[in-house]
GUTI-455593 format. One record per residue: x, y, z of N, C-alpha, C in turn. Coordinates in steps of 0.001 Angstrom, whole numbers. Example, Ala and Ser with C-alpha at 12.3 -4.5 7.8 and 13.67 -1.06 7.14 Angstrom:
! GUTI-455593
+---------+---------+---------+---------+---------+---------+---------+---------+---------+
|     n_x |     n_y |     n_z |    ca_x |    ca_y |    ca_z |     c_x |     c_y |     c_z |
+---------+---------+---------+---------+---------+---------+---------+---------+---------+
|   13190 |   -5690 |    7800 |   12300 |   -4500 |    7800 |   13200 |   -3300 |    7800 |
|   12850 |   -2250 |    7080 |   13670 |   -1060 |    7140 |   12900 |      30 |    7870 |
+---------+---------+---------+---------+---------+---------+---------+---------+---------+
END
This chain:
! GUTI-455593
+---------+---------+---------+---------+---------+---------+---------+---------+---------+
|     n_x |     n_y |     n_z |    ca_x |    ca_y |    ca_z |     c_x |     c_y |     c_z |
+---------+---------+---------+---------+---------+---------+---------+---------+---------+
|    3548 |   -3494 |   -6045 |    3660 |   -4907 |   -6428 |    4911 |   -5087 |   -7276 |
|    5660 |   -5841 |   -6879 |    6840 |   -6121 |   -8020 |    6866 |   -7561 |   -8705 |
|    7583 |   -7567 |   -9173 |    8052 |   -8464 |  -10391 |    7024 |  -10329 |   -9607 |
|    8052 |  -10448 |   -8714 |    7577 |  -11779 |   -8050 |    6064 |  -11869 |   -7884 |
|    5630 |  -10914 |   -6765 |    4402 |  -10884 |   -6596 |    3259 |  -10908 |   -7851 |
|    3509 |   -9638 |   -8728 |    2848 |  -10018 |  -10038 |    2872 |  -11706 |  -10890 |
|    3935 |  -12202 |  -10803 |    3905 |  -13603 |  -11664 |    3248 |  -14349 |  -10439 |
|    3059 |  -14393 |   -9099 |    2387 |  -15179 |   -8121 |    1078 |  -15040 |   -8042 |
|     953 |  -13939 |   -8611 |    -726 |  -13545 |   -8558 |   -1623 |  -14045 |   -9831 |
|    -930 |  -13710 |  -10776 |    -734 |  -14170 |  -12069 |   -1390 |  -16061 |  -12207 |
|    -241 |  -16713 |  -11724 |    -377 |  -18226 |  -11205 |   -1800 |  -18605 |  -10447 |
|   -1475 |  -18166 |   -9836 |   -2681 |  -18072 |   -8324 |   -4008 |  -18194 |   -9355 |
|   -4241 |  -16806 |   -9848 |   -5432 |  -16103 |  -10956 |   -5714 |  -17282 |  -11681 |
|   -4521 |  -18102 |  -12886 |   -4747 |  -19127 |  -13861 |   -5040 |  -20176 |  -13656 |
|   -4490 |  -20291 |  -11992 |   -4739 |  -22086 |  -11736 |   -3242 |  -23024 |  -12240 |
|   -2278 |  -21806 |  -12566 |    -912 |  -22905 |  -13267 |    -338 |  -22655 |  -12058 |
|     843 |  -23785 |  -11939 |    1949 |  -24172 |  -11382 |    2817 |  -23590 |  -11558 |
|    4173 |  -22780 |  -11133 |    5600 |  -22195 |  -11609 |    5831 |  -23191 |  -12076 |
|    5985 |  -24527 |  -11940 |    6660 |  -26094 |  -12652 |    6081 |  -26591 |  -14003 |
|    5063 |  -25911 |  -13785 |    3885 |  -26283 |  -15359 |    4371 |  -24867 |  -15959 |
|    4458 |  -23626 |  -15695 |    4286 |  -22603 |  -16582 |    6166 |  -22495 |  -17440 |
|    7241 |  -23135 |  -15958 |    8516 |  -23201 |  -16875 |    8612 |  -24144 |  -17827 |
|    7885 |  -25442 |  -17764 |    8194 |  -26398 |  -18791 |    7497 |  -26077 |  -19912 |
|    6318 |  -25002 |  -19912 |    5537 |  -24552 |  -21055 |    6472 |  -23674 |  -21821 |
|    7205 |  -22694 |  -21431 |    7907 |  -21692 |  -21929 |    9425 |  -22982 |  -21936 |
|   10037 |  -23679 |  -21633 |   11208 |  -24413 |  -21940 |   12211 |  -23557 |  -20482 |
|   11814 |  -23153 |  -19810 |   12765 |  -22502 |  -19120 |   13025 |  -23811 |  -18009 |
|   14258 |  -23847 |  -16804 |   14858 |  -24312 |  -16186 |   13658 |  -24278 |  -15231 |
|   13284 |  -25984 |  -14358 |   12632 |  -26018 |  -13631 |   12419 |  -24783 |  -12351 |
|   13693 |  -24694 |  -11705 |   14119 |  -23959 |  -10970 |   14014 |  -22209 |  -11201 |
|   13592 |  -22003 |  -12352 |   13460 |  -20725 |  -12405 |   13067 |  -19681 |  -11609 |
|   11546 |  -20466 |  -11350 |   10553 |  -19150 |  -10689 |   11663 |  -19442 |   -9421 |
|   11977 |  -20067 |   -8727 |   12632 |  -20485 |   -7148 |   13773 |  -19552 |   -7197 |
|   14503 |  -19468 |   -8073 |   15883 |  -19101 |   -8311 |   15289 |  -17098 |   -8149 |
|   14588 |  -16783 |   -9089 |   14183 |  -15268 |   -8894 |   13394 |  -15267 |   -7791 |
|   12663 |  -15875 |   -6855 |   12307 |  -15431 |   -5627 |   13316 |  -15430 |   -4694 |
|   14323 |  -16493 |   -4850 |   15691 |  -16258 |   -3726 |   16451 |  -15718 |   -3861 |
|   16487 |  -14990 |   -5135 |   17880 |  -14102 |   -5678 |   17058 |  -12511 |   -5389 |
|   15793 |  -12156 |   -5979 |   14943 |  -10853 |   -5881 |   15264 |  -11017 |   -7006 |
|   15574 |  -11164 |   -7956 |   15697 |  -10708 |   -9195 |   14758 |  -10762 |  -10092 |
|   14825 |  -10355 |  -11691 |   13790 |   -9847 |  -12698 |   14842 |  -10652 |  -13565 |
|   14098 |  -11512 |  -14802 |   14847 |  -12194 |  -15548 |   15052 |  -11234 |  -16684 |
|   15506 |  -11540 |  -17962 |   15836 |  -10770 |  -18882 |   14814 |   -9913 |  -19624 |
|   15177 |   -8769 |  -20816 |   13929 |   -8662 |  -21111 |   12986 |  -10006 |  -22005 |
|   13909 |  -10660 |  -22671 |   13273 |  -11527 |  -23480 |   12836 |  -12436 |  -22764 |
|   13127 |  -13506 |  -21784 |   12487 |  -14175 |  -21071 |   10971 |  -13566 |  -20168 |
|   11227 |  -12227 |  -19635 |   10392 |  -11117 |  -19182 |    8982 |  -11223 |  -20237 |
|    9392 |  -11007 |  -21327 |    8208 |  -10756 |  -22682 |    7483 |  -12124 |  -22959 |
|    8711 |  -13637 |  -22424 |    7952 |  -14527 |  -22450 |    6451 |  -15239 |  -21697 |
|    7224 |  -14348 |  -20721 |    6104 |  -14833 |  -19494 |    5284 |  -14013 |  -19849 |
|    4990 |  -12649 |  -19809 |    4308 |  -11707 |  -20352 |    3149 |  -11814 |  -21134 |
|    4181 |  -12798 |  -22830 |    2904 |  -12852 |  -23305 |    2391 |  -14687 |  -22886 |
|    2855 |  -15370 |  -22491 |    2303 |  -16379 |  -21475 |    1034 |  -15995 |  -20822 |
|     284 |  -15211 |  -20170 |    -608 |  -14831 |  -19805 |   -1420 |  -13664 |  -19814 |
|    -526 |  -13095 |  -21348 |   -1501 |  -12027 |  -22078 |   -1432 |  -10912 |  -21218 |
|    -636 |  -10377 |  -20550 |    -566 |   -9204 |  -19463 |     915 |   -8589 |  -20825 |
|    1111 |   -7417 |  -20182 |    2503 |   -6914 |  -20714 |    3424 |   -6365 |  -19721 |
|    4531 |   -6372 |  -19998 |    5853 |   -6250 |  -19228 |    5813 |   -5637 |  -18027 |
|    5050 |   -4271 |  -18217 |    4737 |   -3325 |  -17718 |    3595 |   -3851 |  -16560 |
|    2874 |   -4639 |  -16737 |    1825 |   -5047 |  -15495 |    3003 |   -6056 |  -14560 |
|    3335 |   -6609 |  -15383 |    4540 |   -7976 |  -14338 |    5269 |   -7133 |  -13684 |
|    5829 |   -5614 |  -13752 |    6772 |   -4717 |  -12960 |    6084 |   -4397 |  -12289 |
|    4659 |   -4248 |  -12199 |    4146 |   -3524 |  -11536 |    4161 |   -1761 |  -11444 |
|    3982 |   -1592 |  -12995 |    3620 |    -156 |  -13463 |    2512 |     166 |  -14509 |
|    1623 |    -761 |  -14427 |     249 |    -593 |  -15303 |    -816 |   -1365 |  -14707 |
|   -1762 |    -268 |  -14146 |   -3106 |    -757 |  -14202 |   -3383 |   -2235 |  -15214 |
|   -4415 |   -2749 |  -14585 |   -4630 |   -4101 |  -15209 |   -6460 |   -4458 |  -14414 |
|   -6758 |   -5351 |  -15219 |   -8449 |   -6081 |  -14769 |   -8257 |   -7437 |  -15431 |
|   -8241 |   -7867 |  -14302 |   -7666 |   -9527 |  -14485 |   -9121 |  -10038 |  -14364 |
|   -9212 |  -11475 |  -14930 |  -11106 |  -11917 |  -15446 |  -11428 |  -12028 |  -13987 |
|  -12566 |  -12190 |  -13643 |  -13694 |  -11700 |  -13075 |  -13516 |  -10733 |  -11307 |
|  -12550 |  -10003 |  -11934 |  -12024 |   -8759 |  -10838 |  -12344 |   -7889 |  -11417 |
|  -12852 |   -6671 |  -10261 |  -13410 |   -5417 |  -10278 |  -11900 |   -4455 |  -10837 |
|  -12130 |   -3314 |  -11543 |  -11052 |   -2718 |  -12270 |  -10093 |   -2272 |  -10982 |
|   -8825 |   -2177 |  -10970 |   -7860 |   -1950 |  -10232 |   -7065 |   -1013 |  -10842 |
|   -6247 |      72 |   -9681 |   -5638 |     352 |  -10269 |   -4208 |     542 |   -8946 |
|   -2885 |     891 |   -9615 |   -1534 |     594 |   -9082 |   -1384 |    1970 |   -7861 |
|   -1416 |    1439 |   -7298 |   -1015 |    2811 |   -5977 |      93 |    2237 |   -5373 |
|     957 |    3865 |   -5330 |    2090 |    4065 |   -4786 |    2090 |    3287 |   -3199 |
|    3734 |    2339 |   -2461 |    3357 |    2471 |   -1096 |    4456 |    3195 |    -716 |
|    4180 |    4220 |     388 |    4897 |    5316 |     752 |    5793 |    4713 |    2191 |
|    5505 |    3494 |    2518 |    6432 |    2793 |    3568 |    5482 |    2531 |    4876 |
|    5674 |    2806 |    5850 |    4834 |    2558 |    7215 |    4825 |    3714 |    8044 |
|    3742 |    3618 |    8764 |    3598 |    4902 |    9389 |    4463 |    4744 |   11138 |
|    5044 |    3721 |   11417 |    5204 |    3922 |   12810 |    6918 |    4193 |   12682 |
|    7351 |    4045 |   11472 |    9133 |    4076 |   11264 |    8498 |    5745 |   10313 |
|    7685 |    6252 |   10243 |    8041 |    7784 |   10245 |    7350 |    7921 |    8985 |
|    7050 |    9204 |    8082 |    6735 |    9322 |    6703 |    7391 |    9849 |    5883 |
|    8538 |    9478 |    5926 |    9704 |   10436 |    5206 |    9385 |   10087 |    3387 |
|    9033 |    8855 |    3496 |    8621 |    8693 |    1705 |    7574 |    9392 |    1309 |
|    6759 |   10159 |    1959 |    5569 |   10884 |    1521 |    5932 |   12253 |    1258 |
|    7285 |   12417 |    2164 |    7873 |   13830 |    1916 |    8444 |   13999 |     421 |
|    9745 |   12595 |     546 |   10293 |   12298 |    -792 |    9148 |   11887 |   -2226 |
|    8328 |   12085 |   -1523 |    7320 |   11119 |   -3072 |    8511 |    9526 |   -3999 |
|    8706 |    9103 |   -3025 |    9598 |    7958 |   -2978 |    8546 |    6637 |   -3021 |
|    8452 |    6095 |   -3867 |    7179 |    4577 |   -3671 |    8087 |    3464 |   -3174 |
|    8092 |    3414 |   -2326 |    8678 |    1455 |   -2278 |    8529 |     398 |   -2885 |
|    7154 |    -105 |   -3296 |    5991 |    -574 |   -4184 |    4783 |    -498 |   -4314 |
|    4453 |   -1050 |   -5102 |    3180 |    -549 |   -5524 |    1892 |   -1599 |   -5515 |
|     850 |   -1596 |   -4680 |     -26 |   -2013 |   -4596 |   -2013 |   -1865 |   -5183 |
|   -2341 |   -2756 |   -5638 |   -3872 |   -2581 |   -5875 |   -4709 |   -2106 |   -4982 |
|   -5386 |    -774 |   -5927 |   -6912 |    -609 |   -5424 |   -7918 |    -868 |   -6105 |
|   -9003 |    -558 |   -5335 |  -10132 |    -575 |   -6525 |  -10299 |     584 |   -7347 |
|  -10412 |     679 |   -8583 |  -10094 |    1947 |   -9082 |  -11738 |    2943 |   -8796 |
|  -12596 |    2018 |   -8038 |  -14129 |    3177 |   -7728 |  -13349 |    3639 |   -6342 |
|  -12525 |    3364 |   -5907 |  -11802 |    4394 |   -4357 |  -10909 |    5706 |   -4615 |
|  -10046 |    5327 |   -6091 |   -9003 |    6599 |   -5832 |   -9772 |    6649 |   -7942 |
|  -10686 |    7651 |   -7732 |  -10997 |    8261 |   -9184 |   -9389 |    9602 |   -9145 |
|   -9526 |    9499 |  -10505 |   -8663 |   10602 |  -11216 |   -8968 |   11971 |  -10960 |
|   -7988 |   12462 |  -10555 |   -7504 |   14409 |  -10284 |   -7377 |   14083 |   -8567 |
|   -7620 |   12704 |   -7867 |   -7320 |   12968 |   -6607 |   -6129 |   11700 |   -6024 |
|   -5220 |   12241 |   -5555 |   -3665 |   11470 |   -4574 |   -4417 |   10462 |   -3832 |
|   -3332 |    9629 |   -3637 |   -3536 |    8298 |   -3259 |   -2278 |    7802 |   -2787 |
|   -2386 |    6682 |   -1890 |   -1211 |    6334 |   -1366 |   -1392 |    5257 |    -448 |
|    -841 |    4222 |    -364 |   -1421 |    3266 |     497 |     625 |    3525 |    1911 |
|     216 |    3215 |    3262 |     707 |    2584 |    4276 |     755 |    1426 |    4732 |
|    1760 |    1268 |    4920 |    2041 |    -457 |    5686 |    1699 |     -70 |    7565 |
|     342 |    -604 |    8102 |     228 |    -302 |    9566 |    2103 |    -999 |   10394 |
|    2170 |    -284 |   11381 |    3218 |   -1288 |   12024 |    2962 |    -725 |   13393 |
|    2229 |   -1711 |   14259 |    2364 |   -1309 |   15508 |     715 |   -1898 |   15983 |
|     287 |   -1507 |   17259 |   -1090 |   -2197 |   17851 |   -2036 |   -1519 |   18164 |
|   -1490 |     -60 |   17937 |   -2260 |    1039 |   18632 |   -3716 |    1111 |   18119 |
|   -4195 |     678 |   17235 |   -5724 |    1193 |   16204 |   -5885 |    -749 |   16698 |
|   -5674 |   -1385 |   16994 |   -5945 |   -2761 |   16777 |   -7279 |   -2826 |   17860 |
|   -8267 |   -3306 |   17049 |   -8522 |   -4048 |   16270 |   -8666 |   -3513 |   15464 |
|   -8869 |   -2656 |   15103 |   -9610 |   -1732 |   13747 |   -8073 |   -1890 |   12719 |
|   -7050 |   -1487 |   12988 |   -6412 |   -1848 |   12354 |   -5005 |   -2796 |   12695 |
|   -4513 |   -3733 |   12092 |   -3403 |   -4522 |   12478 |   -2069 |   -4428 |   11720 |
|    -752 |   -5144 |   12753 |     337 |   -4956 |   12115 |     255 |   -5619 |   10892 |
|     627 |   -4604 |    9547 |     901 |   -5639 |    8003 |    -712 |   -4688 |    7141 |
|   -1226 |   -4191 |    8249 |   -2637 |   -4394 |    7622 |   -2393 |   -3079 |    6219 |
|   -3124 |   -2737 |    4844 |   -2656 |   -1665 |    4474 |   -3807 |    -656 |    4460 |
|   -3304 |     865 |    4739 |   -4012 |    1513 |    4758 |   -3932 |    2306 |    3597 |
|   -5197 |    2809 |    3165 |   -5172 |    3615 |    1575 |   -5546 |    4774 |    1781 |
|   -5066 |    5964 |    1489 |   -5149 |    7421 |    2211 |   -5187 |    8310 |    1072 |
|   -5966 |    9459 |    1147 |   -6199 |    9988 |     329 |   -5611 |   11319 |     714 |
|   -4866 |   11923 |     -62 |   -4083 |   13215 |     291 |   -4667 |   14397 |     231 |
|   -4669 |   14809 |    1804 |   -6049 |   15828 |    1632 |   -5329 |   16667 |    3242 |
|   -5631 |   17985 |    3437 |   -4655 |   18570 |    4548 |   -5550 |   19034 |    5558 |
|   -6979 |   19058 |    5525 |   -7688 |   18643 |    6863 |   -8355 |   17471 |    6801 |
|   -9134 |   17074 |    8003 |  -10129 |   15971 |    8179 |  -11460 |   16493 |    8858 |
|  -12382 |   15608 |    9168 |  -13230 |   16007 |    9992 |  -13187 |   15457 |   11291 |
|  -13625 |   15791 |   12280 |  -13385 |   15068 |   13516 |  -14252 |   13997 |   13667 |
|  -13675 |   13036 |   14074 |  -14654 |   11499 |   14126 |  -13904 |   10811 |   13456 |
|  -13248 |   11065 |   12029 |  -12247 |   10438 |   10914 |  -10986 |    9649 |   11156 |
|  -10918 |    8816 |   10711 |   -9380 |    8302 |   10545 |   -8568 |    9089 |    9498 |
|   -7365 |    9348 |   10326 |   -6724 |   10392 |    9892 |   -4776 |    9689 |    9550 |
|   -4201 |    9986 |    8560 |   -2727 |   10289 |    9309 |   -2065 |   11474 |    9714 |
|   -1464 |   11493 |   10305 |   -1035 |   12942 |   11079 |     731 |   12723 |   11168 |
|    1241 |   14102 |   10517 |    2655 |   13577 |   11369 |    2915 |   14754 |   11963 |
|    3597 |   14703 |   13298 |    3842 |   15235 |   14534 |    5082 |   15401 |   14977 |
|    5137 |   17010 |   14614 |    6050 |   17683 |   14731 |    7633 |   17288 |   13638 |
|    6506 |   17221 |   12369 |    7318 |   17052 |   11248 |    8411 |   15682 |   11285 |
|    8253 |   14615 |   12083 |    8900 |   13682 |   12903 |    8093 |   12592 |   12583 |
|    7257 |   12366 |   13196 |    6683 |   11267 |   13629 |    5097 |   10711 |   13114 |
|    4935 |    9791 |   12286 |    3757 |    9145 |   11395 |    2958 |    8598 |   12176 |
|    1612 |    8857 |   12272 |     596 |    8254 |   13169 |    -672 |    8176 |   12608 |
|   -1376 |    7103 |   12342 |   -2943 |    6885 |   12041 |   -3820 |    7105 |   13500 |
|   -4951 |    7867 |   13436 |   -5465 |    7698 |   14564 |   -6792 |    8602 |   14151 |
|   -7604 |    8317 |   15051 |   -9069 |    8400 |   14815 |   -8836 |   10059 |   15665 |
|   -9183 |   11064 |   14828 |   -9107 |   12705 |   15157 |  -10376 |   13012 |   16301 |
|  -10039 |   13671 |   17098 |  -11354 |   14672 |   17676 |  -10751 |   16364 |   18058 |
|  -11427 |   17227 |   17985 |  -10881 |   18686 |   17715 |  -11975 |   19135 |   17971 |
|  -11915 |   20386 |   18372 |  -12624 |   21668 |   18725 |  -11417 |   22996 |   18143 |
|  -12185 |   24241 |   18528 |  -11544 |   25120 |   18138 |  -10200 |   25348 |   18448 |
|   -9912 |   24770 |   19907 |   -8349 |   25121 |   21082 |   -7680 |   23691 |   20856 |
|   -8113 |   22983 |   20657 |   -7039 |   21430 |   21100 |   -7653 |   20641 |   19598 |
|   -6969 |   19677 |   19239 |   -6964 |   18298 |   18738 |   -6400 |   17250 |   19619 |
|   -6909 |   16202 |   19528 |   -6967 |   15060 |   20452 |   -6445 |   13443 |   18912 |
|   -6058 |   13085 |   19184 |   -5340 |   11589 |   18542 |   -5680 |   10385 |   19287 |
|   -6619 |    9511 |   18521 |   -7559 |    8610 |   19710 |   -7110 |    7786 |   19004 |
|   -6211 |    6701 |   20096 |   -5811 |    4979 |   19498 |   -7327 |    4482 |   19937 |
|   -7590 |    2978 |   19439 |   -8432 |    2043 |   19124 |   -8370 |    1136 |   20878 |
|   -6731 |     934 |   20729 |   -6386 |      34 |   21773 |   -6426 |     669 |   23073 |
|   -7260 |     318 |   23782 |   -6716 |    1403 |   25040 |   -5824 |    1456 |   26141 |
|   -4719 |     349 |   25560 |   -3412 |     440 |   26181 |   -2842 |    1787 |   26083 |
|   -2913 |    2483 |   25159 |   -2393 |    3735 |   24506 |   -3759 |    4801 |   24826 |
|   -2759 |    5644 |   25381 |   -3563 |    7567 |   25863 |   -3756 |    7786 |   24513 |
|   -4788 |    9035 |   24921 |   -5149 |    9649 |   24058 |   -4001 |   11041 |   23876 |
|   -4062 |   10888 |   22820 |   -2794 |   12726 |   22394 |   -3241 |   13538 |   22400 |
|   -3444 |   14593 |   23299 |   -3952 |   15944 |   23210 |   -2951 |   16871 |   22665 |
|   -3430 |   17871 |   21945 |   -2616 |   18869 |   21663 |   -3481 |   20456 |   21647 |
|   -3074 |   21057 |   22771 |   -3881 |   22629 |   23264 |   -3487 |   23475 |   22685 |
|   -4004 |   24463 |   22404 |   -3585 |   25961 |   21838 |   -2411 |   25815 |   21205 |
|   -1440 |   26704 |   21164 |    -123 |   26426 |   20215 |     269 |   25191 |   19588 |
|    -429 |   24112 |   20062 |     477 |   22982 |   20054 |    -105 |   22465 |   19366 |
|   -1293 |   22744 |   18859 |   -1974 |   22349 |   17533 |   -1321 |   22313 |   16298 |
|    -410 |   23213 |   16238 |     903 |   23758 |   15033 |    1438 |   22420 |   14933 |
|    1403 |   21838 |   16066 |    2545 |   20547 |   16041 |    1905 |   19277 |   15343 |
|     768 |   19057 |   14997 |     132 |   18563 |   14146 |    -222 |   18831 |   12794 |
|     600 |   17987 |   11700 |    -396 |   18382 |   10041 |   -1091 |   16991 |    9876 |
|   -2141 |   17553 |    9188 |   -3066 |   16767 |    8270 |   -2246 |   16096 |    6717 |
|   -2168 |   14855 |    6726 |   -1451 |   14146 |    5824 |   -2380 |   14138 |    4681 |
|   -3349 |   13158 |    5649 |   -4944 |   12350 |    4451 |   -5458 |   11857 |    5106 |
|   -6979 |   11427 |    4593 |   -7637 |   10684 |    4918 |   -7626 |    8813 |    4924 |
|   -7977 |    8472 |    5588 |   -7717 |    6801 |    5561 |   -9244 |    6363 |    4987 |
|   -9224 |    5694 |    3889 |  -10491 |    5452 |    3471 |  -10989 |    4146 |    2996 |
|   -9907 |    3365 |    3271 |   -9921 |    1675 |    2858 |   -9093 |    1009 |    3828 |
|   -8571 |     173 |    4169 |   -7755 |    -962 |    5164 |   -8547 |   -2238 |    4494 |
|   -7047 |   -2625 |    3970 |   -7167 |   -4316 |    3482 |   -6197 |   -5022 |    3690 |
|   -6117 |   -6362 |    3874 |   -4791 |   -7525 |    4093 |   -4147 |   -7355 |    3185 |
|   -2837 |   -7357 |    3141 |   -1747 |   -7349 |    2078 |   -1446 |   -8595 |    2144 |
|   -1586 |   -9255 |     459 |   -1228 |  -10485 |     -48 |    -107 |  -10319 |    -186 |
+---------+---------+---------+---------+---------+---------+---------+---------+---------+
END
């Protein structure tokens, strides 16, 4: 979550206006408009204004502190590692793009977490383009599971696992799309990323 999104959610949450919350603080009508079309983050002191404007601190508006906004279940900030159909190279880098809410009863403490941006149709309906997936970093699965897998150190894929002792199999949703077998040796060509254990709409 960054800067924008946090003060939109923020708004959204209070019931204020960007037009009501700049004339409260004295800032330029145009403000909030001006940092959503520019991307930008205003100063720190203007930053601290808004901040304490709705009793959050600097650090939640960047989107680097857990927060429990009134009558929401506790949340907490998970890394997003990018999308799985343009590859998983940010999971290699431990690189976040941004950072999005979970519920903090999904990813308890001493265990990895990581949410994906779906991109593509293959799991659809079960899962859709935009949709996010929250994965838990773990290097087998069980068969039956939604899994991510990347293939042949290359290529990022969510897909529902089936395996026996000789082959693993990669089962899309859609059945426009085969199923991926992979026999004897070629099992190598598959790792276990994590588990997929949530899918929610990204606001």
């Amino acid at each position: 979550m960054n800067f924008i999104q946090g003060l939109e959610n923020l708004l959204k949450e209070k019931g204020i206006t960007a037009h009501k919350m700049c004339m409260d603080l004295g800032f330029s009508k145009d403000a909030v408009f001006n940092w959503r079309k520019r991307g930008t983050i205003p100063s720190g002191e203007t930053l601290q204004k808004v901040a304490d404007y709705f009793g959050v601190t600097t650090d939640f508006l960047l989107g680097r502190e857990n927060v429990i906004l009134p009558g929401e279940l506790p949340v907490k900030m998970v890394p997003v590692l990018g999308s799985v159909k343009a590859g998983l190279n940010g999971i290699a880098r431990e690189e976040a793009s941004d950072y999005y809410p979970a519920p903090a009863s999904l990813v308890p403490e001493g265990e990895k977490h990581f949410y994906l941006i779906v991109d593509g149709d293959s799991m659809a309906p079960e899962l859709n383009p935009g949709d996010m997936a929250l994965v838990r970093r773990q290097n087998s699965v069980d068969s039956g599971t939604l899994g991510v897998f990347l293939i042949d150190g290359e290529e990022g894929v969510i897909k529902r696992v089936r395996y026996d002792t000789d082959y693993i199999e990669l089962v899309s949703v859609n059945p426009e799309y085969p199923v991926r077998r992979f026999d004897h040796a070629e099992v190598l060509r598959v790792f276990v990323v994590g588990r997929v254990i949530s899918v929610s709409k990204r606001y």
